[in-house]
C-alpha positions in Angstrom: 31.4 -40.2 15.5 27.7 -39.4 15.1 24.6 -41.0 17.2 23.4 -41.8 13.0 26.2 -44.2 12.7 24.7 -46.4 15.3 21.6 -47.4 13.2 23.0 -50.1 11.4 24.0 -52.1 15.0 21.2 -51.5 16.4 19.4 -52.8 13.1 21.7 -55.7 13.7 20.8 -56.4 16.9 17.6 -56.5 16.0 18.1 -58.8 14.0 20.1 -61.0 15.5 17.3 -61.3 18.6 15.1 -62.5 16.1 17.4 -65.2 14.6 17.6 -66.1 18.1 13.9 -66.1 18.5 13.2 -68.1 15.7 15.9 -70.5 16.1 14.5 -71.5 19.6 11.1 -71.3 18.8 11.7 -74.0 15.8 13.9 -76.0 18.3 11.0 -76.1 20.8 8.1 -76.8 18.2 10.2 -79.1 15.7 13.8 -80.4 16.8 13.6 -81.2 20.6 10.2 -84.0 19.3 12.2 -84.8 16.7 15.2 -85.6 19.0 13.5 -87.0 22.2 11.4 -89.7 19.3 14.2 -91.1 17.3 16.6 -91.2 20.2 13.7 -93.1 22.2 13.3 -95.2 19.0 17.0 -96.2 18.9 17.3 -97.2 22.5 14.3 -99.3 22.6 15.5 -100.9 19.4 19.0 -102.0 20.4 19.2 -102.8 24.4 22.2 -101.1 25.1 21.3 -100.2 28.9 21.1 -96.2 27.7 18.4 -94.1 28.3 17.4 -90.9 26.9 17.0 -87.5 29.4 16.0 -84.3 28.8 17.9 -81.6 30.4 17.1 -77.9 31.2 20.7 -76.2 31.7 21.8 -73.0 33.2 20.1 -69.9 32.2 18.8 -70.2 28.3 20.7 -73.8 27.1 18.2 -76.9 26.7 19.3 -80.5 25.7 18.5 -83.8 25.0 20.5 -86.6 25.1 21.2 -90.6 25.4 23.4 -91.7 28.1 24.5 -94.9 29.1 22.7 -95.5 32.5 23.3 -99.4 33.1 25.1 -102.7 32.0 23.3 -104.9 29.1 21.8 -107.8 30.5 22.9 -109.9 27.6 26.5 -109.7 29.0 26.2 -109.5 32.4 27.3 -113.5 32.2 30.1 -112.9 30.3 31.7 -109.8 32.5 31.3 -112.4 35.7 34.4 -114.2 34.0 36.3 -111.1 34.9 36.5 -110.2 38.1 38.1 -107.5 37.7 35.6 -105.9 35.4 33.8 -102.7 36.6 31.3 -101.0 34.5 31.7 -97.4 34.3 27.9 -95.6 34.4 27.9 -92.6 32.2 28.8 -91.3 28.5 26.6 -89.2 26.3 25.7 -87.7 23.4 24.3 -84.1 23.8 22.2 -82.3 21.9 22.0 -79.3 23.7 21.0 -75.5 22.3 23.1 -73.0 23.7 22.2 -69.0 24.2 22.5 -68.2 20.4 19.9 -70.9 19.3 22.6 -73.3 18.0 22.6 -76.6 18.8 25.5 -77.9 19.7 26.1 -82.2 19.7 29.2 -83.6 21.5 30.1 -86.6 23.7 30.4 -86.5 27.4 33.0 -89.4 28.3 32.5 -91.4 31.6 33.8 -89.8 34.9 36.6 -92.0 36.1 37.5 -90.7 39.5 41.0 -91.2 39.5 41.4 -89.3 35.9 42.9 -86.5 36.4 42.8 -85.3 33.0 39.7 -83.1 32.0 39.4 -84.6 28.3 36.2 -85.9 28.8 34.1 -84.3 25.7 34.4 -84.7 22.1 32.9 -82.2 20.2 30.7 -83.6 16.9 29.3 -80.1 15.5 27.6 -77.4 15.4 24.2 -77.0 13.9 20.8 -74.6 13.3 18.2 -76.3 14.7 17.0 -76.6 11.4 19.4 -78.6 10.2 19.0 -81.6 12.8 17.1 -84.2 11.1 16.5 -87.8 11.7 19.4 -89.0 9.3 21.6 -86.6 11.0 20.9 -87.8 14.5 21.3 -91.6 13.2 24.7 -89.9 12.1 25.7 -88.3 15.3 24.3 -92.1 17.4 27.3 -94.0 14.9 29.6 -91.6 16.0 29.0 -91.7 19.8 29.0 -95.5 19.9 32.3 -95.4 17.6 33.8 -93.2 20.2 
C-alpha cells in the first residue's frame, strides 16, 4: 500500500471535523435557544412541579432538559389520603449533543434505591441539530409524559 492511498481518509476526516464543526456551531447558535424557550414555555404553562436545566457533560456533550424536580401542589391534598404515597423526585427528557454533533433525546427514569435493575433510560432518537424544531420537541414532551 502507497502513502497516495491515504488521501481520500484524510479528505474524509476533514470532512467529517467540519460536519462536526457545523453541527455544534448550529446547536449553540440555533437549537440549545430553541430548546431551553419552548421547554421553559411548556413548564410554565402546565404546573407539573418540572423544571428545565441545562447541563454541561463530560468532555464535548451539552444538554438540556426538563426534569421533574417536585410534587404539583394541586394534588398534594389528594396524596395525603395515602399514606403510603412517596413521590419519587427525578425523570427526564434529555436533549443532550454528544461528541459527533448529534443530539441525542431519551428519558432518564427515577432512581429508586432499591431497583436493582439498570433500565432506567428510554431512548426516543437520534437527530442533527437541525432537525430539532419546536413541533418536534412538543413531540418528544408527549412521549416523556406518556412514559
Amino acid at each position: 500500500m502507497r502513502i497516495d492511498h491515504l488521501n481520500d481518509r484524510v479528505a474524509d476526516y476533514m470532512t467529517s471535523i467540519k460536519t462536526v464543526v457545523e453541527k455544534k456551531t448550529y446547536w449553540e447558535a440555533q437549537t440549545k435557544p430553541l430548546l431551553r424557550d419552548t421547554l421553559n414555555e411548556i413548564v410554565k404553562t402546565f404546573n407539573l412541579g418540572w423544571k428545565v436545566q441545562e447541563l454541561d457533560w463530560i468532555y464535548n456533550d451539552d444538554a438540556i432538559n426538563v426534569t421533574f424536580d417536585s410534587f404539583p401542589a394541586e394534588l398534594v391534598d389528594c396524596t395525603n389520603k395515602i399514606t403510603s404515597f412517596q413521590f419519587i423526585p427525578g425523570g427526564a427528557l434529555v436533549f443532550s449533543q454528544s461528541y459527533n454533533g448529534q443530539v441525542i433525546v431519551f428519558v432518564l427514569y427515577p432512581q429508586i434505591e432499591t431497583d436493582q435493575v439498570d433500565s432506567g433510560i428510554v431512548k426516543l432518537g437520534t437527530f442533527t441539530p437541525q432537525e430539532i424544531t419546536r413541533k418536534l420537541i412538543i413531540e418528544k414532551v408527549d412521549e416523556f409524559l406518556k412514559e
